[in-house]
C-alpha angles and dihedrals in degrees: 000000000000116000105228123232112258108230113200129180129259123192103156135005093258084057090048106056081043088056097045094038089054085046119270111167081206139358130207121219140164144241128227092282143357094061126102093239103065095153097062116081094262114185134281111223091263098047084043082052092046090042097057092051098055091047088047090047091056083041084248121145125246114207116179124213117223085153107138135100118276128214130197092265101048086054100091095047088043092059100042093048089058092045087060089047091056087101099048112094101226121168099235127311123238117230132165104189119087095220092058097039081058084050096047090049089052102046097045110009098179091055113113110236123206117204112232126235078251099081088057105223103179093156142066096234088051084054095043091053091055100048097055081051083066092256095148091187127031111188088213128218118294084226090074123112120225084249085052088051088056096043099061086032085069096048110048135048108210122099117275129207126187126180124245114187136020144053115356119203118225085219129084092285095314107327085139116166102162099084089057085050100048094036117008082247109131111216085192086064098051096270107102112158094201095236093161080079097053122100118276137169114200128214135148098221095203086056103059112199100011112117142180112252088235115144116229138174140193091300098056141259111306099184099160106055125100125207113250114277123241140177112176095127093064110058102127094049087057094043088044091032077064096240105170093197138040111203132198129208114221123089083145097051117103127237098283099049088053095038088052095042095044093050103042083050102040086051095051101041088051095052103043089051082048096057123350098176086064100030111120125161114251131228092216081064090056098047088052093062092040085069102070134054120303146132094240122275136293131155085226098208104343100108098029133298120343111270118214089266098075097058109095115221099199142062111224125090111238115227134169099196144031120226106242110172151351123218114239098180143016106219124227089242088048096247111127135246104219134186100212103220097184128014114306123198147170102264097036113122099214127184122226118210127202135168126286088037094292130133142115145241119239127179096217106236096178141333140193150215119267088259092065098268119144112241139203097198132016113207131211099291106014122127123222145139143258148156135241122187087235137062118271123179128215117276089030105139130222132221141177137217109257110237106256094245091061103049110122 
């Protein structure tokens, strides 16, 4: 049995420290432009430079996106812009188009290339092709069945990555063009405006009273949403399918998404390569991922086609708890350095998560400044100190239970 790499999400340097410190084996991020998230921060060359030596340093694995759709007249800036990344020691780059994948051979020929989900591969033949094209990695369809993921596992011989948890697109792995026709936004170049989560009512105006059988409430008729994949609960099949990544969704997502994701998986991976007669999921894991954002959970194709149940009718996230706050310093006297991310007060029972699924709770009794007085609120941004009757390690992050009223 071979452990699979697990793939997290980057999109920005702050995300990525969360994602290696809860225990990604590589991360993907983007540069300024030629990815499909252009509305994360994404990375400028130095920071991608910067970025690439603090993953190698924690023997993590750097993959860059240059994924989307090029036209003509992106051709020449494409070009120029791999051509500056040829220095920098990536691990491979993921593209999806042909064309780039041509450049990128050309400018660095010895750099690995992953193929996107974006170029839709959902057969052997399809993986074959690529692989005698040089693609060492192909991130295959989302549409794909856990016997469709063997089968192609037995006739090729390139590395194969599937993703296991996050968004899923209601279009063929991400062939999206409703965003450029409702908003001149094209989700293909990085600029999707999800508006398969925006408000519709449906009728056909030729077929008077025939209706879709579609559920709606107060807020509207959201018929194109799905619900968020996951695939926590199999976990052996992927390990024993011969997977060689894991990949999560969510370069958009903020710390606490990754930091919740990385750790229940990289839990649950671990100890099912530890140990796999034993190995049973555990509810605590699934509570984990059930307090942060999220539309509720399908496994998408995984187990055969979608049923009606994984679609989501609605339009809100649900999550249990708000982020409030990251830890910067462990202090010599043990007390913490934290950057409050949300209001802190006396009186608050916040949880502290670490990696490996520790952690620990903590009613706030008082807190202080950075320069030692005492205080009665922190505010978003504002460093100050406390103290938890339990270790903590820098980079830990701290949450707090919704009030009931405000659960959505």
């Amino acid at each position: 049995m071979t452990k699979p790499e697990l793939l997290a999400p980057a999109g920005n340097m702050e995300k990525l420290k969360i994602a290696i410190h809860y225990g990604a084996d590589a991360v993907y991020l983007g540069g300024k432009a030629y990815g499909l998230r252009n509305h994360a921060d994404n990375f400028t060359l130095d920071e991608l430079a910067g970025a690439v030596a603090y993953a190698h340093h924690h023997r993590v694995k750097v993959y860059l996106t240059v994924n989307a759709y090029p036209d003509n007249a992106d051709i020449d800036g494409l070009y120029r812009y791999l051509e500056s990344l040829r220095d920098i020691p990536l691990d491979a780059c993921i593209a999806a188009d042909p064309g780039v994948v041509a450049m990128l051979r050309e400018v660095a020929p010895d750099r690995p290339i992953h193929l996107s989900t974006q170029a839709n591969t959902t057969n052997w033949k399809s993986a074959l092709f690529w692989q005698e094209q040089g693609i060492s990695r192909i991130n295959l369809a989302r549409e794909m069945s856990l016997d469709d993921l063997r089968y192609v596992r037995e006739r090729v011989g390139l590395e194969l990555e599937a993703f296991v948890h996050g968004a899923m697109c209601i279009s063929y792995s991400g062939r999206c063009l409703l965003s450029s026709a409702m908003s001149s936004r094209p989700a293909n170049k990085g600029e999707c405006a999800h508006p398969c989560r925006w408000s519709y009512a449906l009728v056909e105006e030729t077929r008077p009273g025939q209706y879709f059988p579609v559920i709606e409430d107060e807020t509207g008729t959201f018929i194109f949403n799905s619900k968020d994949l996951c695939l926590l609960q199999y976990i052996p099949e992927l390990v024993e399918s011969g997977i060689n990544s894991l990949k999560i969704e969510g370069r958009m997502k903020g710390i606490h998404y990754v930091a919740a994701v990385v750790r229940v998986y990289r839990e649950a991976l671990d100890r099912y390569c530890d140990d796999p007669e034993n190995y049973r999921c555990r509810p605590e894991w699934l509570d984990e991922l059930c307090k942060i954002s999220h539309r509720g959970y399908t496994t998408g194709f995984f187990l055969g086609p979608p049923k009606d149940l994984d679609h989501e009718y609605r339009s809100r996230y649900t999550r249990s708890h708000d982020f409030v706050g990251i830890v910067e310093e462990v202090k010599r006297d043990g007390s913490l350095g934290i950057e409050a991310r949300n209001r802190i007060e006396p009186g608050d029972e916040l949880e502290f998560i670490g990696r490996g699924m520790t952690g620990g709770r903590h009613r706030l009794t008082e807190l202080w400044s950075s320069d030692g007085t005492p205080l009665q609120v922190a505010h978003p941004n504002q460093r100050i100190t406390l103290r938890v009757p339990f270790p903590a390690e820098k980079y830990d992050l701290i949450r707090r239970e919704k009030p009931v009223e405000e659960l959505t």
